[in-house]
N, C-alpha and C positions, 0 to 999 in steps of 0.2 A: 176146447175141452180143458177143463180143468186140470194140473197135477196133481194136485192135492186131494184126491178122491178117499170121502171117506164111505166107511165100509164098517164089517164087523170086528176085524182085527187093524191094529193100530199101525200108523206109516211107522214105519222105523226109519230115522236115520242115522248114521253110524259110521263112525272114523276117527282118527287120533285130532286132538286141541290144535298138533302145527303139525304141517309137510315139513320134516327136518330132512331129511334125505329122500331120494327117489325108489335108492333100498327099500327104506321105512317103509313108505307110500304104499310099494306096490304088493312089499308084504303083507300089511294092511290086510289090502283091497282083496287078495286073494282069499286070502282066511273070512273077510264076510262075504264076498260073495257066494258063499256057500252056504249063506242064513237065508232062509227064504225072505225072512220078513223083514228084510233090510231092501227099500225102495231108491236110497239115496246116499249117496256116499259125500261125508262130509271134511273138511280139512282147513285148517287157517292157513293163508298163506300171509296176510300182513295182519301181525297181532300187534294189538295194543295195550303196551305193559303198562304198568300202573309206574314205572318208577325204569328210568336208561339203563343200560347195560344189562337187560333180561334179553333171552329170546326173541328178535319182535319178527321172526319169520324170514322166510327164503325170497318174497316176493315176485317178481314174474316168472323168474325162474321155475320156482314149484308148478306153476299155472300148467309149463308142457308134462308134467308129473301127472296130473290129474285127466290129462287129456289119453294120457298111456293110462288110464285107469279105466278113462270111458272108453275106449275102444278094445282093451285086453278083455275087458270081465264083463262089459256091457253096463254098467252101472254107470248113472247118470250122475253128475259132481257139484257139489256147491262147493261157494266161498263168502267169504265178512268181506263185503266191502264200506270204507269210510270216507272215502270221499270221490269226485268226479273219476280223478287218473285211473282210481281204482275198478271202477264201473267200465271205462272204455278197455283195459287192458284186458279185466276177465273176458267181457262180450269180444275180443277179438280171439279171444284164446278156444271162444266155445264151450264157454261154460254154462251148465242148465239151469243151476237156481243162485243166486244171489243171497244173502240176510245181512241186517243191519244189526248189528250188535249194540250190545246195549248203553257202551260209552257212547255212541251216537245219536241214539234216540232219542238223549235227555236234551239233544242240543236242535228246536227247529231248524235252524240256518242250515248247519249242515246235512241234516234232511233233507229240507228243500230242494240243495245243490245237488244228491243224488239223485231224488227226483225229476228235478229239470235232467238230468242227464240220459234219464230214462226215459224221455219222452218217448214215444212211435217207436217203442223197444218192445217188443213182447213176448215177456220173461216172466217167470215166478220168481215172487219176493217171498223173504221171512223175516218180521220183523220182534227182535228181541225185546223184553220189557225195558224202559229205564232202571237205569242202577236205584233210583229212589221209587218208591212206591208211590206211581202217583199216573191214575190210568188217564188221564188229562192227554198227557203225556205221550202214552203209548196211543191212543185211540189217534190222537192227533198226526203223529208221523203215517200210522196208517191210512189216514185221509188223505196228505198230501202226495203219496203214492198213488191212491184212486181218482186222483185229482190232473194227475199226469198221465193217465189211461193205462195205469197197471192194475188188471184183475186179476190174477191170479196169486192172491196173496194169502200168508198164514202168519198166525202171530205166536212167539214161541216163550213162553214162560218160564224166567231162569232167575226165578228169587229177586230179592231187592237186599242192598247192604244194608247193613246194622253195626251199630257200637258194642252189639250183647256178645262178648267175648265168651261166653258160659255157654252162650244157644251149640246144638249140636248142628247145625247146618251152617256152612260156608255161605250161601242167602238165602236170607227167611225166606219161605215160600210164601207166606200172605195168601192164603189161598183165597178171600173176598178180589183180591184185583184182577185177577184171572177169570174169576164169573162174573164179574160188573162188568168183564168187555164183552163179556158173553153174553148180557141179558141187552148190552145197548147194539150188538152187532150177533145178532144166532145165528145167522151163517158163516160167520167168520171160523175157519180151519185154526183149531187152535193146538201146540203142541208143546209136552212139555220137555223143560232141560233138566232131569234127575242129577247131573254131572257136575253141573256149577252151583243148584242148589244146596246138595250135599257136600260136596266136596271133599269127600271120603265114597270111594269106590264100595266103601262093605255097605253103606246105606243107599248107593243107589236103586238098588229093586226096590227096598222100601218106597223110596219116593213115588217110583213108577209105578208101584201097585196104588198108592192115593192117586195120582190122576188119572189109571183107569176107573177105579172105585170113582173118581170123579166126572166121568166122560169125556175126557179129552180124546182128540183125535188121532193123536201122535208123539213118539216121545225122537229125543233125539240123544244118542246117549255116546259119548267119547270112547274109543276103542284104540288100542296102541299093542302091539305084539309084546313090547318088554315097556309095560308101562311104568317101573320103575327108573328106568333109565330115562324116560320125556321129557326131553328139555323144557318144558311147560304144562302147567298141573299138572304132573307127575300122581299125585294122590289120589285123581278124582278118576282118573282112565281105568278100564280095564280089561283084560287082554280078549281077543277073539272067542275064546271058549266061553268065558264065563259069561260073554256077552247072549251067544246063544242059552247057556244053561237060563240066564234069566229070563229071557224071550219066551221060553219052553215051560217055562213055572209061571209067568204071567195069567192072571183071571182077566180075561176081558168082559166089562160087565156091558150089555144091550139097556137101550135107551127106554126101548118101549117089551112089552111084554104080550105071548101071545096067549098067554093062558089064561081065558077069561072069567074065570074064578077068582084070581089072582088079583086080576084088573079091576073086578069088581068091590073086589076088599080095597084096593088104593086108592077106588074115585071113594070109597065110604071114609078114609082115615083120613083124607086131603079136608072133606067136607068138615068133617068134626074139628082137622086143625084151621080153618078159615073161620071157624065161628071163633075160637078161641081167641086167636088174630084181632077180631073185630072186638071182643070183647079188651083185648091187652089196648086196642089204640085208644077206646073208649078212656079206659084205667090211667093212660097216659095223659088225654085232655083233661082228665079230671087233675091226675097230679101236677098239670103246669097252671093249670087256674089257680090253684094252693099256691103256686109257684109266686104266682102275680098278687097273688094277695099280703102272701108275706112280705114280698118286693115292696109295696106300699106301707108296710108297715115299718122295714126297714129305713125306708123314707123318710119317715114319719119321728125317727126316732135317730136320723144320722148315721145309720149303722152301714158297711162294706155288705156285699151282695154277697162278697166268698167269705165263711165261716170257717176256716181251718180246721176246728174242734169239731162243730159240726159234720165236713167231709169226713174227718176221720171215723168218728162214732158210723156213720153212711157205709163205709166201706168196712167196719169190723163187723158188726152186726149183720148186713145182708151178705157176708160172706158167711157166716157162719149161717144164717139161715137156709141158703144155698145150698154148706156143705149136706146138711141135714137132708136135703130134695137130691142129694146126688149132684149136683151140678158142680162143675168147677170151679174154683176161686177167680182163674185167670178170665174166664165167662162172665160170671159176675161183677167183676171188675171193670172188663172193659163194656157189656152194657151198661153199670151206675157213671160211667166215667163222661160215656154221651147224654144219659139223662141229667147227667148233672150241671155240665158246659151248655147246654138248651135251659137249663133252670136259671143259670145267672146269666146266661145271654138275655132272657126275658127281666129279670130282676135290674141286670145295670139300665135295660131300656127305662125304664119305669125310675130309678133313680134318677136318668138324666131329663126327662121329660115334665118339665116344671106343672106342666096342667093336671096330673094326677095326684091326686090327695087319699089319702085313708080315706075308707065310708067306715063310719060308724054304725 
């Protein structure tokens, strides 16, 4: 049987970034176990800083911390592990669920090394996104886990970094990569990290309220009694109470619907947006046939495939067109951005391809 059952209200899981103390831990522990809808108690014991002489955790030490957690409160305990030591230490300690963080996913090898470690082990895994967006990536460490005969696995969604000092999110949430693992894997349990995406404690609910609004299965959210004082993200924790008050104001939105009135209005509006669909890809062959004709002409006359002048006029103009339809700038930018990269992908083919000539 599964752990990761999902249902109509979301897995919670819930606990401070690091085990800094046993104090800490168990104060914690006490304070959620008294949220109903906290399934999973969570804690770093070997964290991995960005840069030496930060917090990088208590190590096996904390492991007998979490094991007083499962046995006082009944709540069952995860930990990050990265590499093999780390996998045989938790499993000797009795621990329930495992996750691979996301400095590790970016890297197959040591994957892999977990994986092998995990063989004829059977455990729930959670495996965090890569730090860069790129669902390759994540889908991949997930296989090499099912590969090793671990099924009981979920994949946990915690932003991707970015250079954009301006964005309000500590990582972008990307929400396309989060549903691309979802359309290539629909059973895959998927949960999100409000905590490290934001990385401001005041927009966590926010976050969590988009990935109910988005069907996710579960969130997983940092909790620390004096979470100012956290040796490690400090900002993004937040304490026991507020953790339930969020939990309590949460909309959980259902997948399917049983009012069939309702249902029968969405198979009608579905229909109407598939014609549309068909009609936009139709509009699209047509505009890369244009694409390819120009391409020949460009040929024809020496000219580069990318127009600078050109792009920009592209981008001012159907922005403002947009603005005018209500749509967003940053929408329309980034669909002209792919039609446009498909336009001179097709056009430089055509420049380099000596057998194509203008037709006259």
């Amino acid at each position: 049987m599964s752990f990761f059952k999902k249902g109509d209200a979301p897995f919670v899981i819930a606990g401070p970034c690091s085990a800094e103390t046993r104090e800490q831990v168990m104060e914690t522990a006490a304070a959620i176990a008294g949220i109903p809808e906290v399934k999973l108690f969570r804690a770093g014991v070997w964290k991995p800083r960005t840069r030496p002489g930060s917090f990088e955790g208590k190590g096996t030490e904390a492991l007998s911390w979490l094991q007083d957690v499962k046995h006082t409160y009944r709540l069952p305990v995860a930990v990050e592990v990265a590499e093999p030591a780390h996998v045989e230490q938790a499993l000797q300690h009795g621990t329930e669920v495992l996750w691979i963080g996301a400095r590790t996913t970016v890297n197959p090898f040591q994957v892999q090394r977990i994986a092998d470690a995990l063989k004829g082990v059977t455990i729930p895994v959670m495996v965090k996104n890569p730090v860069n967006p790129d669902v390759e990536l994540w889908q991949g460490a997930i296989e090499r886990l099912e590969r090793s005969g671990i099924t009981d696995i979920a994949a946990i969604h915690r932003g991707f970094s970015s250079y954009d000092t301006a964005s309000v999110y500590r990582n972008q949430p990307n929400w396309p990569i989060p549903i691309e693992l979802k359309r290539r894997k629909p059973e895959l349990f998927i949960i999100c990290d409000p905590s490290h995406i934001s990385g401001n404690r005041d927009r966590v609910a926010e976050v969590a309220q988009r990935a109910m609004d988005m069907g996710f299965n579960g969130l997983m959210i940092e909790s620390h009694p004096h979470p100012d004082k956290a040796l490690s993200d400090a900002a993004q924790q937040m304490t026991p109470d507020a953790l339930r008050e969020l939990l309590s104001e949460l909309i959980v939105r259902r997948q399917y619907t049983e009012d069939m009135s309702m249902a029968t209005e969405l198979e009608y509006l579905r229909q109407l947006m598939d014609g549309i669909d068909a009609e936009m890809i139709d509009l699209l062959a047509r505009r890369m046939e244009l694409s390819e004709r120009m391409g020949l002409v460009k040929k024809s006359c020496n000219m580069t495939a990318y127009q600078p002048d050109r792009w920009r006029e592209i981008v001012e103009t159907r922005s403002k067109q947009g603005g005018v339809k209500m749509l967003s700038e940053e929408f329309i930018l980034s669909l002209y951005e792919k039609i446009h990269d498909e336009s001179i992908r097709k056009q430089v083919e055509i420049l380099r391809d000596t057998r194509k000539e203008v037709k006259k």
